[in-house]
C-alpha positions in Angstrom: -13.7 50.5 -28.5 -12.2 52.7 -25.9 -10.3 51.6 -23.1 -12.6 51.0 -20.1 -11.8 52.4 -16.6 -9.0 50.1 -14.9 -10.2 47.2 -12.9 -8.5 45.8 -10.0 -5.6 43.4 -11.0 -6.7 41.0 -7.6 -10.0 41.0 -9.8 -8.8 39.5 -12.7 -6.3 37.3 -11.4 -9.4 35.9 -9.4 -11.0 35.7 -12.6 -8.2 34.2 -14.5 -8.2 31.4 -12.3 -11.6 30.5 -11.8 -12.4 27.2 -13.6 -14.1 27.3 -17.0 -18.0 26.4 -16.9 -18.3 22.8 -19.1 -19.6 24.0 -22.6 -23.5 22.3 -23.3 -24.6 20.5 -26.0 -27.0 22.7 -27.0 -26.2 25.8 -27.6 -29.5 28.1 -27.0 -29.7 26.5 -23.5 -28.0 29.5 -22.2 -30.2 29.6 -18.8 -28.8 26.1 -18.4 -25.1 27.0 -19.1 -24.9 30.2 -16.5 -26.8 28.5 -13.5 -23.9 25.2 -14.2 -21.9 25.4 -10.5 -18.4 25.8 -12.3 -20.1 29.5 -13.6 -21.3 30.9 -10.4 -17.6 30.3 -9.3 -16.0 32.1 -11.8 -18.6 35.4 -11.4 -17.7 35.2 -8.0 -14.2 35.5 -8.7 -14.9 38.6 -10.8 -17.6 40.3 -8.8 -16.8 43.1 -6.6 -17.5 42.6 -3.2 -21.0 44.3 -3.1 -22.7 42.0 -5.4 -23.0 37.9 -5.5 -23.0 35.7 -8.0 -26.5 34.4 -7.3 -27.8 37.8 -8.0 -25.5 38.5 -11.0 -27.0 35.0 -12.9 -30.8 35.4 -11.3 -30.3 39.2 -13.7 -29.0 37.2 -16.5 -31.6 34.7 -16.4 -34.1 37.6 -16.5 -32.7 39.4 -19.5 -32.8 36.1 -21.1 -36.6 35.6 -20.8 -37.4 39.5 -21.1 -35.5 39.7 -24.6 -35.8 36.0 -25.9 -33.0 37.0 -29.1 -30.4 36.9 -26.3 -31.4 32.7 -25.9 -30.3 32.5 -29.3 -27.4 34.1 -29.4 -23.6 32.5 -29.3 -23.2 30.8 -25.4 -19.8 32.0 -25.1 -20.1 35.4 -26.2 -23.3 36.0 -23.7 -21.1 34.5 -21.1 -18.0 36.9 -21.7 -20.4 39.8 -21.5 -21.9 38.5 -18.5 -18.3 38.6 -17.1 -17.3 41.8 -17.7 -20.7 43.1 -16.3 -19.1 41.0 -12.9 -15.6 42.5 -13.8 -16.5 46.1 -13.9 -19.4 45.9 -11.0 -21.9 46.8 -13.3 -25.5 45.3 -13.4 -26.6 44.2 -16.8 -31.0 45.2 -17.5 -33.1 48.3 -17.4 -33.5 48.9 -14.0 -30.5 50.4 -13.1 -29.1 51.7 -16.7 -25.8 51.0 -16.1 -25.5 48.3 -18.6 -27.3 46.6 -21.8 -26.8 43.0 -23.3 -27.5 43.2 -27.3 -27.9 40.6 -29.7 -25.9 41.9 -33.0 -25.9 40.6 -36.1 -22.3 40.1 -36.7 -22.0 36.3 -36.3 -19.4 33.9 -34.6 -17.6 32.0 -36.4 -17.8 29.2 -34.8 -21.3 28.9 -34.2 -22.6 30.7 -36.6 -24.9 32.4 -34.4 -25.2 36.3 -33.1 -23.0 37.9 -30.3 -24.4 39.7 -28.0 -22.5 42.6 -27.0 -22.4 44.8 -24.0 -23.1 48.3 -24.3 -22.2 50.5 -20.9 -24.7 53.2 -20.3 -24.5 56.5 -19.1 -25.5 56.0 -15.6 -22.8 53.2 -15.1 -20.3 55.4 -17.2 -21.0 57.8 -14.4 -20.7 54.7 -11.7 -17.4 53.6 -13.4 -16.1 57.0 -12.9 -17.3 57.3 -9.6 -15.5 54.5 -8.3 -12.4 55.2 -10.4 -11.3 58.5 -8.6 -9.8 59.3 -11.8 -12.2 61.3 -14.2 -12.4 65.0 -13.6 -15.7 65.1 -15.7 -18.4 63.4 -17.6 -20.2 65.1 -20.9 -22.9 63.4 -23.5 -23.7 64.8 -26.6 -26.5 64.0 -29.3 -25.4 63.8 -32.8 -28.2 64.4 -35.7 -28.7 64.3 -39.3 -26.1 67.5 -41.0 -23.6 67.4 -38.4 -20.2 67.5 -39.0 -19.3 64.1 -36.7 -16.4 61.6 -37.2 -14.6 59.4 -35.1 -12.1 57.8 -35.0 -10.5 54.4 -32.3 -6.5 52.4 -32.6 -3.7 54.6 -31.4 -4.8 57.8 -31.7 -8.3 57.9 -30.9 -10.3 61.0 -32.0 -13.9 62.3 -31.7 -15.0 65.4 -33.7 -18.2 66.8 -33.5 -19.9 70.3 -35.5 -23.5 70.6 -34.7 -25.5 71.5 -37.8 -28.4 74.3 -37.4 -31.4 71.8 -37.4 -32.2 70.7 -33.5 -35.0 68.8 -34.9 -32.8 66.1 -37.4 -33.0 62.9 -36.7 -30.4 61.3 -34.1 -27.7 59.7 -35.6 -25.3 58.9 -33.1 -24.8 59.6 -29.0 -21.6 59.6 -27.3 -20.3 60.1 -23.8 -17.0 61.7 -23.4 -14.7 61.3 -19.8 -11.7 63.7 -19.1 -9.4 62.1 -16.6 -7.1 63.6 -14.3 -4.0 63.7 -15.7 -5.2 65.7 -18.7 -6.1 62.2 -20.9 -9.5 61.7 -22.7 -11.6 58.5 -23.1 -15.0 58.6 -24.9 -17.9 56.1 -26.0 -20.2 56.2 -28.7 -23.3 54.3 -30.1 -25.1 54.5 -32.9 -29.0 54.9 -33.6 -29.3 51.1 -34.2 -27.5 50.4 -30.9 -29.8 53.0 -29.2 -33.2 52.0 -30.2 -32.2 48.7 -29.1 -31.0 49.7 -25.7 -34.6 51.2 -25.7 -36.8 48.6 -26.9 -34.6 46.0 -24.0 -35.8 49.4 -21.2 -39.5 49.1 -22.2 -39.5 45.0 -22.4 
């Protein structure tokens, strides 16, 4: 993935040292795990200074019962997603758009269970760059069915995109793309699959 907008280092030193939640015995309690004291310390620690933890684990607790898949997901992944939402100041849920928590099908090892996996969304791309002073400007684009689209992430990251002629092809693929100041690039894609999921968690 893309390297996301720069968060402050105080941030994640604050996080660093937090104390780690103790893990529960059963692993699909995840309402249990985040509510545990040891958790609402370590959002804290990450959360910028306009949101609480309280508020951050009440949303995660909501997301939980509004898309049950999420319960029975891996703890620990839901948990790392739920601290970078703290990390870059982003609220996780439909409300707002800035952010979505998936379950995926690519299991953990250890558990054997799904990961969920955070997928930013436009409007908190848009917060993100806001708050970052250092994007110049903000573009999404709709891929469909017959266009020429490839990309590409590691060192050199590239994004190439030829619209066909057909405006009524299905959509295949959207992506975001941020130009930052100095002349740099970063962009963000998803794929239909990630997209109708973002839109069935919306209407839930």
């Amino acid at each position: 993935m893309p390297k996301q907008p720069p968060i402050a280092k105080a941030d994640l030193q604050k996080t660093q040292g937090a104390r780690t939640p103790t893990a529960v015995k059963n692993n699909n309690d995840v309402i249990s795990f985040i509510n545990q004291p040891s958790m609402k310390e370590q959002l804290a620690a990450a959360l910028p200074r306009h949101m609480t933890a309280e508020r951050m684990i009440r949303i995660a607790t909501t997301e939980i019962r509004k898309v049950p898949a999420l319960g029975d997901c891996d703890t620990m992944s839901f948990v790392s997603a739920i601290v970078q939402c703290s990390q870059l100041g982003l609220e996780p849920g439909g409300a707002l758009g800035h952010a979505y928590l998936l379950p995926f099908g690519n299991k953990n090892e250890k558990s054997g269970k799904k990961n969920v996996q955070l997928i930013i969304g436009y409007r908190g791309m848009i917060d993100l760059a806001r708050r970052s002073g250092q994007i110049a400007s903000l573009s999404a684009r709709v891929v469909r069915e017959g266009d020429d689209f490839s990309f590409e992430f590691g060192l050199e990251e590239k994004l190439v995109h030829r619209p066909g002629e057909n405006e009524d092809a299905p959509v295949t693929h959207v992506y975001a793309v941020a130009r930052l100041k100095d002349g740099g690039t970063q962009f963000e894609v998803m794929t239909r699959k990630q997209i109708e999921l973002v839109r069935a968690q919306s209407k839930a």
